[in-house]
mmCIF file as gemmi writes it, N, C-alpha and C atoms, coordinates in Angstrom:
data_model
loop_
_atom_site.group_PDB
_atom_site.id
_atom_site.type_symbol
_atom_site.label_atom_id
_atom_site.label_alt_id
_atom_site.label_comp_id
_atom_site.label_asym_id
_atom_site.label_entity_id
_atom_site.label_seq_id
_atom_site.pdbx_PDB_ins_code
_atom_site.Cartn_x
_atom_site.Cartn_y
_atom_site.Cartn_z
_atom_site.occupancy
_atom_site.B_iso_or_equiv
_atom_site.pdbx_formal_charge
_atom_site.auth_seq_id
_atom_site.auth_asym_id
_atom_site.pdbx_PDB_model_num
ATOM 1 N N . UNK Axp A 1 ? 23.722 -0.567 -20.066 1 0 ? 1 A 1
ATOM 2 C CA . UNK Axp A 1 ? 24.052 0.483 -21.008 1 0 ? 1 A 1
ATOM 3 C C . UNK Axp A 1 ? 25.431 0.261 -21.61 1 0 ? 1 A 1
ATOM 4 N N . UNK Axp A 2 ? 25.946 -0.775 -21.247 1 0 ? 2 A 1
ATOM 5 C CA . UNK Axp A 2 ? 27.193 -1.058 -21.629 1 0 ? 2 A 1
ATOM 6 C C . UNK Axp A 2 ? 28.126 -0.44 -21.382 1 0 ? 2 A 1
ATOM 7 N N . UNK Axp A 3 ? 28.369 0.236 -20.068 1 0 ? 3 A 1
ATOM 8 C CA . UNK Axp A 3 ? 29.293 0.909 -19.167 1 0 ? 3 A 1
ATOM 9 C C . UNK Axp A 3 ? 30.366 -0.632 -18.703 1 0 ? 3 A 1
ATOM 10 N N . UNK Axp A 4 ? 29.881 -1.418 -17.794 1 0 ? 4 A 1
ATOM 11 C CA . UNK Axp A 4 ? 30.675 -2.886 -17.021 1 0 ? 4 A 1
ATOM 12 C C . UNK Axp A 4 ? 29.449 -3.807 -17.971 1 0 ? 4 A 1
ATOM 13 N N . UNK Axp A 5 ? 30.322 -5.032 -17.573 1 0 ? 5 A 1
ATOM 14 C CA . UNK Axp A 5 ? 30.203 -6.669 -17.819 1 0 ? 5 A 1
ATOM 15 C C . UNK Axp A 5 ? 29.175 -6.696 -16.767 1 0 ? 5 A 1
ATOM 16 N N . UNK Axp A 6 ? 28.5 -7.599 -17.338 1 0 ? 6 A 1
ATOM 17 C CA . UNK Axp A 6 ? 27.067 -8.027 -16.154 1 0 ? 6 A 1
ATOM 18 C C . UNK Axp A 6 ? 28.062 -9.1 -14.964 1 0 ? 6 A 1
ATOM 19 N N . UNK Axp A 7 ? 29.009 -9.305 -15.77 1 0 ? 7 A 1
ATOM 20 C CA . UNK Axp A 7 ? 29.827 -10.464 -14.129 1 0 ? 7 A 1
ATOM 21 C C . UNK Axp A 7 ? 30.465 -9.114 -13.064 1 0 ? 7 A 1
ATOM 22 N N . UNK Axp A 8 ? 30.472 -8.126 -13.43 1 0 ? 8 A 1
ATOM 23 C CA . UNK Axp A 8 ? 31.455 -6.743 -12.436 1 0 ? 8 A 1
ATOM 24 C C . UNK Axp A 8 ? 29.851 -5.885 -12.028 1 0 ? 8 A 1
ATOM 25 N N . UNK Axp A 9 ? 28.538 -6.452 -12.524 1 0 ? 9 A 1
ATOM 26 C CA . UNK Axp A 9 ? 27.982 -5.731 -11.479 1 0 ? 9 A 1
ATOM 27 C C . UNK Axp A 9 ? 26.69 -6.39 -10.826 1 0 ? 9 A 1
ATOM 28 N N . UNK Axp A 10 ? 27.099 -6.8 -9.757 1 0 ? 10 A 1
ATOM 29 C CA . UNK Axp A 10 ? 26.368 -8.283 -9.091 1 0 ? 10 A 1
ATOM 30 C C . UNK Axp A 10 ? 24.819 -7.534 -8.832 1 0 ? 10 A 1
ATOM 31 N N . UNK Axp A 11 ? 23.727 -8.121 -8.808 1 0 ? 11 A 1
ATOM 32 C CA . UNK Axp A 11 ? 22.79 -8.162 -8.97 1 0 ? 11 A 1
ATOM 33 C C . UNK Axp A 11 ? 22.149 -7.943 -7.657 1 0 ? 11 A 1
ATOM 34 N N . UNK Axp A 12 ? 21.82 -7.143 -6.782 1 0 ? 12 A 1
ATOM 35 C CA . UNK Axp A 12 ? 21.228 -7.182 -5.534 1 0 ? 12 A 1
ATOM 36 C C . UNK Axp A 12 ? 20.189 -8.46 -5.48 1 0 ? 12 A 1
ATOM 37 N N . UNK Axp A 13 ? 18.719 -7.646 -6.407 1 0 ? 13 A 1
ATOM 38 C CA . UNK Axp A 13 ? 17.496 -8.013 -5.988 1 0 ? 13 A 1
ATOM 39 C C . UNK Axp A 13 ? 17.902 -9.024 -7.594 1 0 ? 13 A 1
ATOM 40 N N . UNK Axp A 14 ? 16.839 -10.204 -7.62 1 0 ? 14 A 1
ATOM 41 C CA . UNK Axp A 14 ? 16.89 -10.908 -8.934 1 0 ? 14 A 1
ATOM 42 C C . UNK Axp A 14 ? 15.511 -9.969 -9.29 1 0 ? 14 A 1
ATOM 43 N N . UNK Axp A 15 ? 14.535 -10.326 -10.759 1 0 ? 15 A 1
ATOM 44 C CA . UNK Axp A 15 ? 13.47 -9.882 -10.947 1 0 ? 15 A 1
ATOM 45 C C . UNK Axp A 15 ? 12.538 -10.533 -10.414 1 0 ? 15 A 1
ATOM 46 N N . UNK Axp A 16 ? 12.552 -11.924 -9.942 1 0 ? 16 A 1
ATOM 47 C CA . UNK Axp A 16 ? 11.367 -12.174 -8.939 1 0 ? 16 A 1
ATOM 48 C C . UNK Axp A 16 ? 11.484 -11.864 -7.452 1 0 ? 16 A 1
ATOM 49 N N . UNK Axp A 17 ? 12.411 -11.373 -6.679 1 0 ? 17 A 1
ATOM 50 C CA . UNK Axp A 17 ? 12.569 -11.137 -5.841 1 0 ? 17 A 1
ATOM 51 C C . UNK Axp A 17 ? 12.385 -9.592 -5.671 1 0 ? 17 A 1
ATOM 52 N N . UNK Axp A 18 ? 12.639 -8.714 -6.333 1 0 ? 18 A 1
ATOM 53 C CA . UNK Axp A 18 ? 12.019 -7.291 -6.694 1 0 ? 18 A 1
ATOM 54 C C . UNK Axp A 18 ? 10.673 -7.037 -6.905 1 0 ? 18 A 1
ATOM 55 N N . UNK Axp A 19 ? 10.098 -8.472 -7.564 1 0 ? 19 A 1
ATOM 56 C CA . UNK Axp A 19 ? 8.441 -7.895 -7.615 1 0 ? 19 A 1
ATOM 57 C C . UNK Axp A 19 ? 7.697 -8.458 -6.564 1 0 ? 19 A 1
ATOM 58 N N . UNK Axp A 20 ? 8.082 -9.605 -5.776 1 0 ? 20 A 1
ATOM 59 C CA . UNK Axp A 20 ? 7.706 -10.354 -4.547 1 0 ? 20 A 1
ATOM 60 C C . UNK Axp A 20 ? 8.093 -8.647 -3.434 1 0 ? 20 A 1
ATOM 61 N N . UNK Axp A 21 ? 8.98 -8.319 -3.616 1 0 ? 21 A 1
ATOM 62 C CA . UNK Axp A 21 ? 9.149 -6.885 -2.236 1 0 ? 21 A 1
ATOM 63 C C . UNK Axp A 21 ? 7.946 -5.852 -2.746 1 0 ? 21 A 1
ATOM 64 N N . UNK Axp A 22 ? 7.948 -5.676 -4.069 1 0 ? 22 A 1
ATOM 65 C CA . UNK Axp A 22 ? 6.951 -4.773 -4.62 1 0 ? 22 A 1
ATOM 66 C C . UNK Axp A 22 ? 5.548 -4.783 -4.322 1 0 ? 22 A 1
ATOM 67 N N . UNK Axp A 23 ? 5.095 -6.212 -4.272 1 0 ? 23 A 1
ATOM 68 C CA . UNK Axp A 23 ? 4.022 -6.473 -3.893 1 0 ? 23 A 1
ATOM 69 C C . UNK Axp A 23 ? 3.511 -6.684 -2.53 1 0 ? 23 A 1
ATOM 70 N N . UNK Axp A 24 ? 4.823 -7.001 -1.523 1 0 ? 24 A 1
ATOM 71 C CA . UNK Axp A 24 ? 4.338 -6.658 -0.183 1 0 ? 24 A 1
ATOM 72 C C . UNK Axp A 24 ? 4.323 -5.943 0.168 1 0 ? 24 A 1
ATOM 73 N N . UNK Axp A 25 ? 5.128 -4.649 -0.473 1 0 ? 25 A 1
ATOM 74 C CA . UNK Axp A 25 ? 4.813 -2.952 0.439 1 0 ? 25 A 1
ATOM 75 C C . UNK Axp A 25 ? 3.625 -2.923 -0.401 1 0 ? 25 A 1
ATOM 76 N N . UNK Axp A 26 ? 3.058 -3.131 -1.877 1 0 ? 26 A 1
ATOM 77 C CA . UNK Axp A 26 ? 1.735 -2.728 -2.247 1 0 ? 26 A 1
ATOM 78 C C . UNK Axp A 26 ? 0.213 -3.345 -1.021 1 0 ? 26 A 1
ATOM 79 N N . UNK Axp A 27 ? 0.568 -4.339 -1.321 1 0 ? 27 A 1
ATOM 80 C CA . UNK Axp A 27 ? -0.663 -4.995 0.134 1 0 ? 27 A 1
ATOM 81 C C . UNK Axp A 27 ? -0.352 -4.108 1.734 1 0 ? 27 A 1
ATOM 82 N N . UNK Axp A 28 ? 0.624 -3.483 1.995 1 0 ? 28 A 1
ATOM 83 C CA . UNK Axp A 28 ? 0.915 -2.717 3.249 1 0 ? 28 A 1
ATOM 84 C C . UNK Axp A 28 ? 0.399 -1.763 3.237 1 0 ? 28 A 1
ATOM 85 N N . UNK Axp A 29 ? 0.704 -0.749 1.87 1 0 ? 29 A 1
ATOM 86 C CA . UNK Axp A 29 ? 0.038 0.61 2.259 1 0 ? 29 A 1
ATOM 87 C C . UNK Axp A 29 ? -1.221 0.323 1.347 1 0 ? 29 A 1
ATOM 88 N N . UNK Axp A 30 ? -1.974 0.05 0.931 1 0 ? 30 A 1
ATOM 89 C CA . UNK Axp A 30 ? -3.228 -0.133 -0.333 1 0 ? 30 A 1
ATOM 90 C C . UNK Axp A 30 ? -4.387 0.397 0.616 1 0 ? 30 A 1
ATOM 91 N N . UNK Axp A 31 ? -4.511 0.016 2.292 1 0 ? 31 A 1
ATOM 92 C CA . UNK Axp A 31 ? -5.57 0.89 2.85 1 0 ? 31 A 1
ATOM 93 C C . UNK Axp A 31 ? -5.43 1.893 2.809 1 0 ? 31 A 1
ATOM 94 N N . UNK Axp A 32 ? -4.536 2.363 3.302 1 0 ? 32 A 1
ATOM 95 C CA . UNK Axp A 32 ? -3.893 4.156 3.196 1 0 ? 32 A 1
ATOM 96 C C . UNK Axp A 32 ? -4.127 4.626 2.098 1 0 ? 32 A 1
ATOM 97 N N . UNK Axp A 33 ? -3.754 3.905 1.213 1 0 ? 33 A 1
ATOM 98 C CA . UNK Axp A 33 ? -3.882 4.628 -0.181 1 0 ? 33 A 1
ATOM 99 C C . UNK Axp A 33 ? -5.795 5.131 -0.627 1 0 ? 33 A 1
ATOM 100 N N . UNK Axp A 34 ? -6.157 4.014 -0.194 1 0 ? 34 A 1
ATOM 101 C CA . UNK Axp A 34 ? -7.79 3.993 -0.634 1 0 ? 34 A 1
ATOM 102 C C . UNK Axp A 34 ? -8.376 4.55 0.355 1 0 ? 34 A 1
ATOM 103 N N . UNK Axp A 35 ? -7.904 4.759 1.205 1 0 ? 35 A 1
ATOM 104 C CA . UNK Axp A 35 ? -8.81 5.738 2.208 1 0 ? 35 A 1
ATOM 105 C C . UNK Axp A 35 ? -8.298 7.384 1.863 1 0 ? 35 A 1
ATOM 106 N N . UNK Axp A 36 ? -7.254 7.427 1.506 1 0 ? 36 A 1
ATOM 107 C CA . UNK Axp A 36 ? -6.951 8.792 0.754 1 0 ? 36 A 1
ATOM 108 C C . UNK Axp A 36 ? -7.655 9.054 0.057 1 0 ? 36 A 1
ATOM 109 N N . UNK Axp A 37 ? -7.198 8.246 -1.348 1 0 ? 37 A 1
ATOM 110 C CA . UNK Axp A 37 ? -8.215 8.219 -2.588 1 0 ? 37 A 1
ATOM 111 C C . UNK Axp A 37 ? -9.749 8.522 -2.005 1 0 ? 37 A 1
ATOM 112 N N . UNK Axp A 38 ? -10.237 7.696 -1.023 1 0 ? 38 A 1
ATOM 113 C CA . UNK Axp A 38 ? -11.73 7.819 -1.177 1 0 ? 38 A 1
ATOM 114 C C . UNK Axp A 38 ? -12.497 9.441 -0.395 1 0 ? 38 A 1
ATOM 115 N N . UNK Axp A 39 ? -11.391 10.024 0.315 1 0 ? 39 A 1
ATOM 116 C CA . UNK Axp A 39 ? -11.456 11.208 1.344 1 0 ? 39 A 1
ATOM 117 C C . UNK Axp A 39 ? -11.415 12.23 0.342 1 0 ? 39 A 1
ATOM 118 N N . UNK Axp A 40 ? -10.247 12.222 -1.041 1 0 ? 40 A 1
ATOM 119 C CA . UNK Axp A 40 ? -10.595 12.877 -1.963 1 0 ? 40 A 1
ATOM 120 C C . UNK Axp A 40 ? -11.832 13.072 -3.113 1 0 ? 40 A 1
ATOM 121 N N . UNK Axp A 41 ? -12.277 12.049 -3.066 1 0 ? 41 A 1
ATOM 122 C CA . UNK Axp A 41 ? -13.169 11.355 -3.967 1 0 ? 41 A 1
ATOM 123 C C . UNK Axp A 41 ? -14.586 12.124 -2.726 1 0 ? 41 A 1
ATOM 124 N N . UNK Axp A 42 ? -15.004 11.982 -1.851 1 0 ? 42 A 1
ATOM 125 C CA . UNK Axp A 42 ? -15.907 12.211 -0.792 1 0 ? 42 A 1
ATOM 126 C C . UNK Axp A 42 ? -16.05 13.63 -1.212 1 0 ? 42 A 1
ATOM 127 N N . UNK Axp A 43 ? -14.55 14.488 -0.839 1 0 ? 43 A 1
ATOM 128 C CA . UNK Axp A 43 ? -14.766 16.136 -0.827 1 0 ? 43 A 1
ATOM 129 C C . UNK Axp A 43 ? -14.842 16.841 -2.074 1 0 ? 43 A 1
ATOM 130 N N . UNK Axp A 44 ? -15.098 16.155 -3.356 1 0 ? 44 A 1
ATOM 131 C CA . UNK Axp A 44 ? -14.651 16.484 -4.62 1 0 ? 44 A 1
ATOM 132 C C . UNK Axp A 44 ? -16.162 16.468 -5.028 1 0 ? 44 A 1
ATOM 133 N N . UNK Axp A 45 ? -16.466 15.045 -5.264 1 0 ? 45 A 1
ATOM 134 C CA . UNK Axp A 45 ? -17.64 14.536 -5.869 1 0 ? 45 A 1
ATOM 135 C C . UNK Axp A 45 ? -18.966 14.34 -4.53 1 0 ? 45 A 1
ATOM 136 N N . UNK Axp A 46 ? -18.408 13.208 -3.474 1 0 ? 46 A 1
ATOM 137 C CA . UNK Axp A 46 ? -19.606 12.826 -2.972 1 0 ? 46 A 1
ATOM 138 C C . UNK Axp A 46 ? -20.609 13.843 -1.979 1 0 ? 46 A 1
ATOM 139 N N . UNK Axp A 47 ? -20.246 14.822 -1.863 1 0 ? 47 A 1
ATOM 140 C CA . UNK Axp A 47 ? -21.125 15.613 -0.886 1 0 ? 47 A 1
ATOM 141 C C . UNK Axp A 47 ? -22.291 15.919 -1.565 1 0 ? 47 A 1
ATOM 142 N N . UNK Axp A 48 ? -22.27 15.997 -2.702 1 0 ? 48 A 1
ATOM 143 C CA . UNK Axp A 48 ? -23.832 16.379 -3.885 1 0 ? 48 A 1
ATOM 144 C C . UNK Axp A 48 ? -24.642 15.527 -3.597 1 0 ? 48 A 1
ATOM 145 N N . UNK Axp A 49 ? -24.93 14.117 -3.125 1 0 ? 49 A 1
ATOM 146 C CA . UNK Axp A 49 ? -25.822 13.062 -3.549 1 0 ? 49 A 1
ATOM 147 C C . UNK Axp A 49 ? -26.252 12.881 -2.312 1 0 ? 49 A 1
ATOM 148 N N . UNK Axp A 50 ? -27.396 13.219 -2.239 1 0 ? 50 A 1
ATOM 149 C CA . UNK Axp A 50 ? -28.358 13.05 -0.659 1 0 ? 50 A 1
ATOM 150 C C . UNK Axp A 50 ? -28.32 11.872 -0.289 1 0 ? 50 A 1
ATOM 151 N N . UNK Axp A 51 ? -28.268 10.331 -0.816 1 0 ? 51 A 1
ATOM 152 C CA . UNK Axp A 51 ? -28.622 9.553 0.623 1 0 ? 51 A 1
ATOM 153 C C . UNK Axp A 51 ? -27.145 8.872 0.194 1 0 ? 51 A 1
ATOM 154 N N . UNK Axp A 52 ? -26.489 8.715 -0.434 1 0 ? 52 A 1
ATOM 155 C CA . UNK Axp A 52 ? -25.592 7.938 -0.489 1 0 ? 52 A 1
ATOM 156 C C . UNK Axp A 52 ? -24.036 8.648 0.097 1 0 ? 52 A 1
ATOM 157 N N . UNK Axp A 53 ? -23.979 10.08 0.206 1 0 ? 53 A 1
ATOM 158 C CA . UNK Axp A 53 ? -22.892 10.998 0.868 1 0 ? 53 A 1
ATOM 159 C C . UNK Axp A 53 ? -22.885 10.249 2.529 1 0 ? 53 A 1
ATOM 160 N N . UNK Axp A 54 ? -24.048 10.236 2.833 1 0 ? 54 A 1
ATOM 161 C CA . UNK Axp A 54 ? -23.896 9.649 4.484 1 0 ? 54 A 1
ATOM 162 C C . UNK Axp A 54 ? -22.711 8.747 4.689 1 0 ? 54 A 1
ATOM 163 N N . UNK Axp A 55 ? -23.804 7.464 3.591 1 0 ? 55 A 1
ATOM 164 C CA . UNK Axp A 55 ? -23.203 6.072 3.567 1 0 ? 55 A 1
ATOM 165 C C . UNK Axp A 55 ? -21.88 6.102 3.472 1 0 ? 55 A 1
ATOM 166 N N . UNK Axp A 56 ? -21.145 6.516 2.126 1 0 ? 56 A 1
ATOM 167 C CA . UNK Axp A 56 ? -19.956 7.14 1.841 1 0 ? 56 A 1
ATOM 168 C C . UNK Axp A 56 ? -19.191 7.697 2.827 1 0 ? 56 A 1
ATOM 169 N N . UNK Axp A 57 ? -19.594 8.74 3.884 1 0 ? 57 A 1
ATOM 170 C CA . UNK Axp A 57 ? -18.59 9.252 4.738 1 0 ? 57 A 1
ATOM 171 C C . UNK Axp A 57 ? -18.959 8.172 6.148 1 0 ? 57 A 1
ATOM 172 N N . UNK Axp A 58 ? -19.697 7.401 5.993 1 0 ? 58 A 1
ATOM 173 C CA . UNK Axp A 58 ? -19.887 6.38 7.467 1 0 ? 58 A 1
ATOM 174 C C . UNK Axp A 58 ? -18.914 5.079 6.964 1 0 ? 58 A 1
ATOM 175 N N . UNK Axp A 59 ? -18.704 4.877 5.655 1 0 ? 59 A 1
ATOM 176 C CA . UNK Axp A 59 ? -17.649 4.108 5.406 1 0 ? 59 A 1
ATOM 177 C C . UNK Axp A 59 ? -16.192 4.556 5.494 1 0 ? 59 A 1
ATOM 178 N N . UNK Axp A 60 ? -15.961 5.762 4.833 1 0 ? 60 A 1
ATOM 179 C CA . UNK Axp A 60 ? -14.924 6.661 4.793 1 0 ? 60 A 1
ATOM 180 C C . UNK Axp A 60 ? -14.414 6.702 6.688 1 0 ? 60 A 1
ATOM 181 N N . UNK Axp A 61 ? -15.4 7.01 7.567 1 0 ? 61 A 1
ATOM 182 C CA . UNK Axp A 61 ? -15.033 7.24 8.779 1 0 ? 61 A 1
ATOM 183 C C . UNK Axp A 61 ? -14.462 6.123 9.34 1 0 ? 61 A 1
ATOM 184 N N . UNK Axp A 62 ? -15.174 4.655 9.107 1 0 ? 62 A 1
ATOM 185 C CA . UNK Axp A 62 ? -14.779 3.385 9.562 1 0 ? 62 A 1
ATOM 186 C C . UNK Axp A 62 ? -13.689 2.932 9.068 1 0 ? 62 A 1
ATOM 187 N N . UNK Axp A 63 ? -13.068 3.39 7.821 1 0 ? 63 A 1
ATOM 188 C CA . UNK Axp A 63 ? -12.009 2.712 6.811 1 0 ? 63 A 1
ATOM 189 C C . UNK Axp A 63 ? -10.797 3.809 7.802 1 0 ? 63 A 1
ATOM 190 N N . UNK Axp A 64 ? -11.352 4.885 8.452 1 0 ? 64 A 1
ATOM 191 C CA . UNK Axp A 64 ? -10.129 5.783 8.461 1 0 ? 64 A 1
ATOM 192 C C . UNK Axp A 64 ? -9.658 5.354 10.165 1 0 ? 64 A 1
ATOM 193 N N . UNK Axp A 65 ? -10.63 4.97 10.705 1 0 ? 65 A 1
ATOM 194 C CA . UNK Axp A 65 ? -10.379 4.779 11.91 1 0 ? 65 A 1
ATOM 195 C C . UNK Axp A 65 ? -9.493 3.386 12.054 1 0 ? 65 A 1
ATOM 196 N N . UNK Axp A 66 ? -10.341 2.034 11.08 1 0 ? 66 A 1
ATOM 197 C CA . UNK Axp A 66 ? -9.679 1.06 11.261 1 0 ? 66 A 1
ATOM 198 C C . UNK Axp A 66 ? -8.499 0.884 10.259 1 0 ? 66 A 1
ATOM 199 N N . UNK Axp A 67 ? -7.872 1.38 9.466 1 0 ? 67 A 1
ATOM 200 C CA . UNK Axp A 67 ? -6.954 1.716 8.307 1 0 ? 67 A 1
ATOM 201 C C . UNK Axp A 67 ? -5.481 1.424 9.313 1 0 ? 67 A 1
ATOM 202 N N . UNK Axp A 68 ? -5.301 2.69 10.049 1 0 ? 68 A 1
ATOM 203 C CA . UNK Axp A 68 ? -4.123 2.851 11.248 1 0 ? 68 A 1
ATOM 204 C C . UNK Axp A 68 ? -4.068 1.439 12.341 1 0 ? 68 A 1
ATOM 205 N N . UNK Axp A 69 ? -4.916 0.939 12.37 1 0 ? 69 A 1
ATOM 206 C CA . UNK Axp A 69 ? -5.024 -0.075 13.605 1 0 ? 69 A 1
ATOM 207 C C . UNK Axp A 69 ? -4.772 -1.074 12.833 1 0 ? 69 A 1
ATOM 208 N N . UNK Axp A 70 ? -4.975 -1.894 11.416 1 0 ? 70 A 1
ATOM 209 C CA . UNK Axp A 70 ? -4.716 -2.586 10.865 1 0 ? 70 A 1
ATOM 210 C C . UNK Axp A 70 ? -3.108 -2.525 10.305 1 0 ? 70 A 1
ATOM 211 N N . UNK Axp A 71 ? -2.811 -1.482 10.624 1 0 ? 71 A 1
ATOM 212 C CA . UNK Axp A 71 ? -1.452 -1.15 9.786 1 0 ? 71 A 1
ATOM 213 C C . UNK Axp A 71 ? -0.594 -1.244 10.83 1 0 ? 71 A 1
ATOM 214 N N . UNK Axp A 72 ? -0.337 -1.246 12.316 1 0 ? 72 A 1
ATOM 215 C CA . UNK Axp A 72 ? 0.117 -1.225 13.264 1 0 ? 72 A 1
ATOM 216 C C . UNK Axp A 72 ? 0.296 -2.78 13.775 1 0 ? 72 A 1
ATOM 217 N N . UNK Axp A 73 ? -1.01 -3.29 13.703 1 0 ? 73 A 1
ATOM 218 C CA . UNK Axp A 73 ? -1.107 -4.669 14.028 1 0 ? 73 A 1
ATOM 219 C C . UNK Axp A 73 ? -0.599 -5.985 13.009 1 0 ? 73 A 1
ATOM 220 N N . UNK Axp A 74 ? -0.488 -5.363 11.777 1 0 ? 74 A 1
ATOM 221 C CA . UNK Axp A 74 ? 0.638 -6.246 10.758 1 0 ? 74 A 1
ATOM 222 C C . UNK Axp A 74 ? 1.757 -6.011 10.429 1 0 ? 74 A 1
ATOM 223 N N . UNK Axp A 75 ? 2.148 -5.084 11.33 1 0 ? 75 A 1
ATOM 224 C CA . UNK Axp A 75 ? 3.996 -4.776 11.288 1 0 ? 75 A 1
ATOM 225 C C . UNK Axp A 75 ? 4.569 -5.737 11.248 1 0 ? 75 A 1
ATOM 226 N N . UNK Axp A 76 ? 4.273 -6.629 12.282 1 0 ? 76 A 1
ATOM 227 C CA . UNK Axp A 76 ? 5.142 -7.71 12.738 1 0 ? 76 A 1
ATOM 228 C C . UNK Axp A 76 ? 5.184 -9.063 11.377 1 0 ? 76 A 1
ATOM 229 N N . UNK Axp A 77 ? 3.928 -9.004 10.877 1 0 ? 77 A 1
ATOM 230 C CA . UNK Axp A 77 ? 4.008 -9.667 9.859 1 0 ? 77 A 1
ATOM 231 C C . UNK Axp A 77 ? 4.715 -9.168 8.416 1 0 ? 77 A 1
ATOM 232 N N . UNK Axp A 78 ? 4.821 -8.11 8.4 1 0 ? 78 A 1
ATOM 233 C CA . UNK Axp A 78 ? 5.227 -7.042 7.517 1 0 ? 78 A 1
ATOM 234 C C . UNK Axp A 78 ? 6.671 -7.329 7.3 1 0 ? 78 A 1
ATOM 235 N N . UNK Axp A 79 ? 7.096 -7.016 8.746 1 0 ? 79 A 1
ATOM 236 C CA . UNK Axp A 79 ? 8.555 -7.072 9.029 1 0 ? 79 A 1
ATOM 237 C C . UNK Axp A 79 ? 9.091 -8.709 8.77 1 0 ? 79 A 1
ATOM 238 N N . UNK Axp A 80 ? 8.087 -10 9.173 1 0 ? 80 A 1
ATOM 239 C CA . UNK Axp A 80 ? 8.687 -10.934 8.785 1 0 ? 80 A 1
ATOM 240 C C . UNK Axp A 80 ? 9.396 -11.599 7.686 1 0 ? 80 A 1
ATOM 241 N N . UNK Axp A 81 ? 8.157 -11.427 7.007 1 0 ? 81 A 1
ATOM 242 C CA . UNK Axp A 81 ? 8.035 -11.215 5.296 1 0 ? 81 A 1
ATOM 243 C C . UNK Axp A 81 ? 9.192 -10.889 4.559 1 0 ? 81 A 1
ATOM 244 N N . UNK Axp A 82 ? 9.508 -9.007 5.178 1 0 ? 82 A 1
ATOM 245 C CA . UNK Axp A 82 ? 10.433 -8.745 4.734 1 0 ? 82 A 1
ATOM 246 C C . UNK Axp A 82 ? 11.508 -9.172 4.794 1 0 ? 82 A 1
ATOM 247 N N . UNK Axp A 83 ? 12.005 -9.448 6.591 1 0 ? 83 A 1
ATOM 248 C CA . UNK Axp A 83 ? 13.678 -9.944 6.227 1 0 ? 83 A 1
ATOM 249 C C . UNK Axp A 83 ? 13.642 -11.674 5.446 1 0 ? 83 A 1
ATOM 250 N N . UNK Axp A 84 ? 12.429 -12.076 5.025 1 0 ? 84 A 1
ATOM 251 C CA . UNK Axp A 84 ? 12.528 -13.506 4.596 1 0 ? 84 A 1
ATOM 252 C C . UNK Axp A 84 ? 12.934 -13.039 2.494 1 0 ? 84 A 1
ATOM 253 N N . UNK Axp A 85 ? 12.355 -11.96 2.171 1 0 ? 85 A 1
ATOM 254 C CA . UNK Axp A 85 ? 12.553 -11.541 1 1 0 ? 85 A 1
ATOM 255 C C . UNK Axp A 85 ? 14.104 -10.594 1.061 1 0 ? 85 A 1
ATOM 256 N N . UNK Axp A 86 ? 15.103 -10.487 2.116 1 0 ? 86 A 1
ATOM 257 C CA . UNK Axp A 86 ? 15.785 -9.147 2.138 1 0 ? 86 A 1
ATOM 258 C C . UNK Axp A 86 ? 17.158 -10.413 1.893 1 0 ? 86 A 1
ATOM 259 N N . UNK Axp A 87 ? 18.093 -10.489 0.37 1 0 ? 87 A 1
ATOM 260 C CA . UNK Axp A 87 ? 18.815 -10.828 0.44 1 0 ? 87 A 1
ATOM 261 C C . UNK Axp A 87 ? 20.03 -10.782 1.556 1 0 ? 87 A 1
């Protein structure tokens, strides 16, 4: 905005290094997110449709159960990742 000189205000993240962090918290939470999304999507829309509501909440149940266990068990990879991207 032309407040300082780009040399007086050092740059944390570069722009590929900002969208490389962006994209590993996106792959981290994206189950969470879609098992939300789909729990809303279930209580909104899918309860109307006789054979496919089952299917829908027998997926919904499996995505919700294994969602947390997948997210626990790639911390460690999570965390690697990160301090390898953390200037």
């Amino acid at each position: 905005m032309g407040l300082v000189s780009p040399d007086e205000a050092p740059e944390y993240y570069s722009d590929e290094l900002a969208r490389a962090r962006l994209v590993l918290y996106s792959k981290r939470y994206r189950p969470l997110a879609f098992t939300g999304a789909g729990w809303v999507l279930f209580l909104t829309l899918g309860r109307g449709i006789e054979l496919w509501s089952g299917v829908f909440f027998g997926t919904l149940l499996v995505a919700t159960l294994a969602a947390p266990v997948l997210h626990f068990l790639g911390s460690a990879r999570f965390k690697a990742e990160l301090s390898r991207l953390t200037p």
